[in-house]
C-alpha positions in Angstrom: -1.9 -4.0 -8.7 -0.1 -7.5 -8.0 3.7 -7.6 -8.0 3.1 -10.0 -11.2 3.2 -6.6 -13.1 6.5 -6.5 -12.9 7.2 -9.0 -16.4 5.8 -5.3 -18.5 9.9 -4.7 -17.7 10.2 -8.0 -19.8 9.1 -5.2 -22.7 11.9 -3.1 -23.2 12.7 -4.3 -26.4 10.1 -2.2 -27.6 11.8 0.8 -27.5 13.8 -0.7 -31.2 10.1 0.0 -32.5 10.7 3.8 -32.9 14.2 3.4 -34.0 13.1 1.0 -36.8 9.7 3.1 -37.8 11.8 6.6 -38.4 14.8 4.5 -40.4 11.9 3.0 -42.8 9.5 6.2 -42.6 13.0 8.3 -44.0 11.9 10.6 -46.8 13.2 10.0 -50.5 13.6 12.3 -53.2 12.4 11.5 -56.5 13.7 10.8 -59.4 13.8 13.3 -62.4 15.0 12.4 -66.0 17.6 14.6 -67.2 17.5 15.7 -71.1 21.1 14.5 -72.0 20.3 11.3 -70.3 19.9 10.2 -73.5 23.4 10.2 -74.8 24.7 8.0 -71.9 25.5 4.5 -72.3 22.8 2.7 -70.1 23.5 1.3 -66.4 21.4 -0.2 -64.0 20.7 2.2 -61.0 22.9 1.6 -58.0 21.5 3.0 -54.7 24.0 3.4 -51.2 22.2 3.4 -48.0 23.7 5.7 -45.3 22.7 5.8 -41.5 21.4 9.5 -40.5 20.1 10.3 -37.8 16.4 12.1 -38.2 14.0 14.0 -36.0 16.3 13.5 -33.2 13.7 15.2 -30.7 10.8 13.3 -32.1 12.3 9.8 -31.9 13.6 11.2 -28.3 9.8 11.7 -27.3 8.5 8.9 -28.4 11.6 6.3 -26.6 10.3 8.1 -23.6 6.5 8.1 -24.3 6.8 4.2 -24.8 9.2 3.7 -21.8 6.5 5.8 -19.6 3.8 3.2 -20.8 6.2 0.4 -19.7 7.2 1.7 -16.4 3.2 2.5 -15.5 2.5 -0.9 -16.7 5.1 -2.5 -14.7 3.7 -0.6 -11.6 6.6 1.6 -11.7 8.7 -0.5 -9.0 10.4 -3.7 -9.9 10.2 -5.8 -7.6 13.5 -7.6 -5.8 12.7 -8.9 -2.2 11.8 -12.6 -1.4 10.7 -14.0 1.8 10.6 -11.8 5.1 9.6 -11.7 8.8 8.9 -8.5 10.5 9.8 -8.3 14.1 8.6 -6.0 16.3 10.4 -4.4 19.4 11.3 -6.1 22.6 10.8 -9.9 21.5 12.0 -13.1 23.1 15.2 -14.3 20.8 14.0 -18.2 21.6 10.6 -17.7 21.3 11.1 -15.8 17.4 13.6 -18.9 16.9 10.5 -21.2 17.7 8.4 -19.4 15.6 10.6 -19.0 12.8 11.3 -23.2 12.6 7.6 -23.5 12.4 7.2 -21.4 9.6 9.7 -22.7 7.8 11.5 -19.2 7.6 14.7 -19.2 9.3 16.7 -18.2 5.9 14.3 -15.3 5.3 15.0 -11.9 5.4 14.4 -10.2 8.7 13.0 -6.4 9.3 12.5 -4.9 13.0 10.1 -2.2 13.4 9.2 -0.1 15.8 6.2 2.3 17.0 7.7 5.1 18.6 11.0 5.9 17.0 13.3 5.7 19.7 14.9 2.2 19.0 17.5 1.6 16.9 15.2 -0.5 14.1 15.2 -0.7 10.5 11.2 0.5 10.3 9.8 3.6 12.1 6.1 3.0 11.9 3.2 3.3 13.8 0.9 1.1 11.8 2.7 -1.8 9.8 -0.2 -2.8 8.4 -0.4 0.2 6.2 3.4 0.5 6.0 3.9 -2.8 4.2 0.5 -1.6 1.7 2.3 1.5 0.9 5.3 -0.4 0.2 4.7 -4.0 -1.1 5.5 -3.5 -4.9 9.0 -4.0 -3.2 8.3 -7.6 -3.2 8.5 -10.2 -5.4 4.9 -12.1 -6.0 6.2 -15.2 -4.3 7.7 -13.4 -1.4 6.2 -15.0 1.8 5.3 -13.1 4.8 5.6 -13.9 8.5 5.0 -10.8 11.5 5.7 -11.7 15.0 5.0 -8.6 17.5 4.1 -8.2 20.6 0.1 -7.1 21.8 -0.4 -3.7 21.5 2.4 -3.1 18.4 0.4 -4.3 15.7 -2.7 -1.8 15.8 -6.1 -3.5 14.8 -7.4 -2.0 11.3 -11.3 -1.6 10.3 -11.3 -4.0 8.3 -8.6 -6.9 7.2 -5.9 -4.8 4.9 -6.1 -5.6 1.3 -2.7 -7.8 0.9 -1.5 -9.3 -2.6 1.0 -11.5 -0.4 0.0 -13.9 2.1 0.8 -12.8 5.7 1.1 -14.9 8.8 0.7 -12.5 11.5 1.3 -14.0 14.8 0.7 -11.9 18.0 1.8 -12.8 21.1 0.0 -12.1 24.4 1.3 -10.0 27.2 2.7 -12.2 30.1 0.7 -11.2 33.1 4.0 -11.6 35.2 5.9 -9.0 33.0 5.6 -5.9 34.7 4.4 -2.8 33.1 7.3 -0.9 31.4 7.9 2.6 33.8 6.4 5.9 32.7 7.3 9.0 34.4 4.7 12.1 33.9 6.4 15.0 34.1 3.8 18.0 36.5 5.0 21.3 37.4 3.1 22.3 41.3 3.5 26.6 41.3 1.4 27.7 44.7 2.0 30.4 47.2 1.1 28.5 50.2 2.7 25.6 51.7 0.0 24.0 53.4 -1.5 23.9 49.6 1.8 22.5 47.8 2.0 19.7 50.3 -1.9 18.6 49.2 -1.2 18.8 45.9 1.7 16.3 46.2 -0.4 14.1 48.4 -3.0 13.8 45.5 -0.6 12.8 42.6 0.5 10.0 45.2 -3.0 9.0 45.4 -3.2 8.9 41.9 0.2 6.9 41.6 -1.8 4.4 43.7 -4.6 4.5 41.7 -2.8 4.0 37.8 -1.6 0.8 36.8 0.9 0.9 38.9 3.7 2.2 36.6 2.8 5.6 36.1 5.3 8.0 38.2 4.7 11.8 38.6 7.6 14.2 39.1 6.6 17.3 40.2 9.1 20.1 39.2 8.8 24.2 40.0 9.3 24.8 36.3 8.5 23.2 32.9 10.0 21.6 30.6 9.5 19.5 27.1 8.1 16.2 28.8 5.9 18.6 31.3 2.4 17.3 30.7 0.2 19.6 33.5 1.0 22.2 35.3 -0.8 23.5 38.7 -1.3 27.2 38.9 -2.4 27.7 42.3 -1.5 31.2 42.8 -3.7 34.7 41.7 -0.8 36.2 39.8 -0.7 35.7 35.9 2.4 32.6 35.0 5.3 33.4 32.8 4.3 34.2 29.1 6.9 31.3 27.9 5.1 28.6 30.3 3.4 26.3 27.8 1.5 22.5 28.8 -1.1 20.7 27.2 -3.4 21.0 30.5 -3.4 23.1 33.6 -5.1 23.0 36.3 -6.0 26.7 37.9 -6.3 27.0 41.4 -6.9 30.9 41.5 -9.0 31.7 38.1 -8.4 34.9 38.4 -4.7 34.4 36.8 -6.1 33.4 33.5 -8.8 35.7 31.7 -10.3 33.5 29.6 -11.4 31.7 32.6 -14.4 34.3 33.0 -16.1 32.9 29.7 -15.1 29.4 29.7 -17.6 26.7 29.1 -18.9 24.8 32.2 -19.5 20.9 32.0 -22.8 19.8 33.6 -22.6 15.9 34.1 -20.0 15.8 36.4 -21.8 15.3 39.4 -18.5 15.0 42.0 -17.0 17.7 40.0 -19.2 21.0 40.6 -18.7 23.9 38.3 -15.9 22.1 35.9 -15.4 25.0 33.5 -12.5 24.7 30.5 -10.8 26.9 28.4 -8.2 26.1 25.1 -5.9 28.7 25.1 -2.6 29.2 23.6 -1.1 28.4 26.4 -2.4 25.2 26.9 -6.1 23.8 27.7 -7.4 25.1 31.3 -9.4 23.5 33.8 -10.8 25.1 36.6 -13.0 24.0 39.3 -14.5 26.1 42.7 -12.6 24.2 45.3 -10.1 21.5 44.2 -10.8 17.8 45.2 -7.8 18.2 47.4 -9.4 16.2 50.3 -12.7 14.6 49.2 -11.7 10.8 47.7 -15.1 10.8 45.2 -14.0 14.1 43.6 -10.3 13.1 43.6 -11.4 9.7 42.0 -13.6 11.6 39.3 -10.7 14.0 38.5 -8.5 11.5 37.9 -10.8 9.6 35.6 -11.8 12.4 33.7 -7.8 13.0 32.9 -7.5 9.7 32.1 -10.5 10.0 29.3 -10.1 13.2 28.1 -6.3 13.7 27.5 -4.6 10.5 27.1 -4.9 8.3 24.0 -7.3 5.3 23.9 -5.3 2.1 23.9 -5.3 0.2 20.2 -6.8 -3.1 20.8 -4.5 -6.1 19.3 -5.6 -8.0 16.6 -5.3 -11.7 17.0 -3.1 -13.9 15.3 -4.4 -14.5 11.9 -3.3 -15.5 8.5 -4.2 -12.6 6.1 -4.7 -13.9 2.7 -3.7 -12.8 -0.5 -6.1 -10.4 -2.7 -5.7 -7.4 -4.6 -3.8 -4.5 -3.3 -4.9 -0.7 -2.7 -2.0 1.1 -2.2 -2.8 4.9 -1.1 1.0 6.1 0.0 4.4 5.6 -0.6 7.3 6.1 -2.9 5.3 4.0 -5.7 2.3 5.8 -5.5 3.6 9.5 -5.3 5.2 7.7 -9.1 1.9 7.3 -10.0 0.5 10.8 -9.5 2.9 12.4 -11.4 3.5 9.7 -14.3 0.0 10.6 -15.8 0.0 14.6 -16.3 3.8 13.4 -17.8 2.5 10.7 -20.1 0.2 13.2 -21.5 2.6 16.1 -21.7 4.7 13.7 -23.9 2.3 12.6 -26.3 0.7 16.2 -26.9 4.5 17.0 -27.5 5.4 14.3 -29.9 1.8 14.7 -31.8 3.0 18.6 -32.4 6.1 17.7 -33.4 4.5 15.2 -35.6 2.5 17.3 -37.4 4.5 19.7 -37.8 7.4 18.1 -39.3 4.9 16.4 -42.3 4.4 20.3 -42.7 
């Protein structure tokens, strides 16, 4: 529904209606002629209208049934923002000026957001697309719309988000001379022989090589909450509070559920790959680590690349999304919605009863 809805507010005045319908509906007693009537002088009838108050609970329910139409007409949220530009983390100040004197929007309101909540912004999202559907009966109809992000902060949907305001989405490419932010991946290396700690340190530098560039690991002798893997190279069973997302057994004889675990066949530089999700964590265990051959190492590292990190969201291009009607699916508006029906009908079953029985 359009933010146009908003003029059923313009409707208020109708709440008079049920005032004026119990004042004129007000039951009147008749009129009965009295015997000794007759003897009195005659006198035209005088009548004195008093206010009183009547069916207090029944003109109660239906203020509120006809102010619960209203509201559902008027999309439940009245609209009070104009013009805005959402600006995503980490921007240039001169080249959002620039962009904001093209578009004509330097007065407008303006909204940071950010994807991963640990910025001091005034949106924690990570989709504004679907944040600004769940919550654009905020806006008035003629509110325009301008987003300037970064690649890679603005997701790309399905298919073009169903909009009733006109956005200008501009996304700006990733300078190719801007390095790559740093990212430290926390491993834990447990092993009972040196010779065997020392080659597992000399195969996360390989793979430091082999990232983008920016990936770091710090290998620690015990976890913690950023540990992602931990390397149990040793027979005996780990610590019951130990918890990762992966390991990587050296000795399968620490972990039990290593003897059923399912084997993975199409790894040809990774022999007799078998894994296990436990509570623990999800185990991976090969025959002989790949702590010397360069294929195997290679494939290892590509297949944690695949199989446990996230694909990267491809960008969307910069676009101007036009307007059309909205589908809103979340938000504070819609959760209004769910509950104003069952409440709407509650009402008029109440006032019908009440209704009824008072012409009873």
């Amino acid at each position: 529904m359009s933010s146009a809805a908003g003029l059923w507010w313009l409707a208020l005045p109708l709440l008079l209606l049920p005032i004026w319908w119990h004042r004129e509906k007000r039951q009147r007693t008749q009129a009965q002629p009295l015997a000794t009537a007759r003897f009195l002088p005659a006198a035209a009838p005088q009548q004195q209208r008093i206010w009183r108050w009547v069916d207090k609970l029944l003109l109660l329910l239906r203020c509120l049934l006809l102010l619960g139409v209203i509201a559902w007409l008027a999309d439940v949220v009245l609209p009070w923002r104009g013009d805005t530009v959402w600006l995503g983390p980490e921007l240039d100040a001169a080249v959002v000026d620039a962009q904001l004197k093209q578009a004509g929007l330097t007065q407008a309101q303006r909204v940071s957001f950010c994807t991963d909540g640990s910025e001091a912004c005034d949106v924690h999202t990570a989709n504004i697309l679907a944040w600004l559907i769940a919550h654009e009966s905020e806006w008035r109809g003629d509110a325009r719309w301008l987003l300037i992000a970064n690649a890679g902060d603005v997701p790309m949907p399905a298919r073009p988000p169903a909009l009733a305001h006109r956005l200008d989405m501009r996304v700006l490419a990733a300078s190719a001379s801007a390095p790559a932010p740093r990212v430290d991946r926390h491993v834990v290396v447990v092993t009972d022989r040196f010779d065997r700690g020392e080659r597992w340190r000399a195969l996360f530098t390989a793979f430091e090589a082999a990232g983008l560039g920016n990936e770091h690991y710090l290998i620690t002798s015990a976890p913690n909450a950023q540990t992602e893997l931990i390397v149990w190279d040793k027979p005996e069973a780990p610590d019951a509070a130990w918890l990762a997302p992966l390991w990587w057994v050296g000795d399968a004889s620490a972990f039990p559920a290593l003897a059923t675990a399912a084997r993975v066949q199409n790894l040809p530089n990774l022999p007799n790959f078998r894994y296990a999700n436990t509570p623990r964590g999800r185990l991976w265990a090969l025959d002989d680590w790949p702590l010397n051959d360069i294929e195997g190492a290679r494939a290892l590292f590509q297949t944690w690349q695949a199989l446990q990190r996230a694909p990267v969201a491809y960008a969307p291009p910069s676009q101007v999304l036009t307007a059309g009607p909205s589908v809103r699916t979340e938000g504070p508006a819609a959760a209004l919605h769910a509950v104003f029906a069952p409440l709407l009908a509650a009402l008029f079953a109440l006032e019908r009863l009440l209704a009824h029985v008072g012409r009873g």
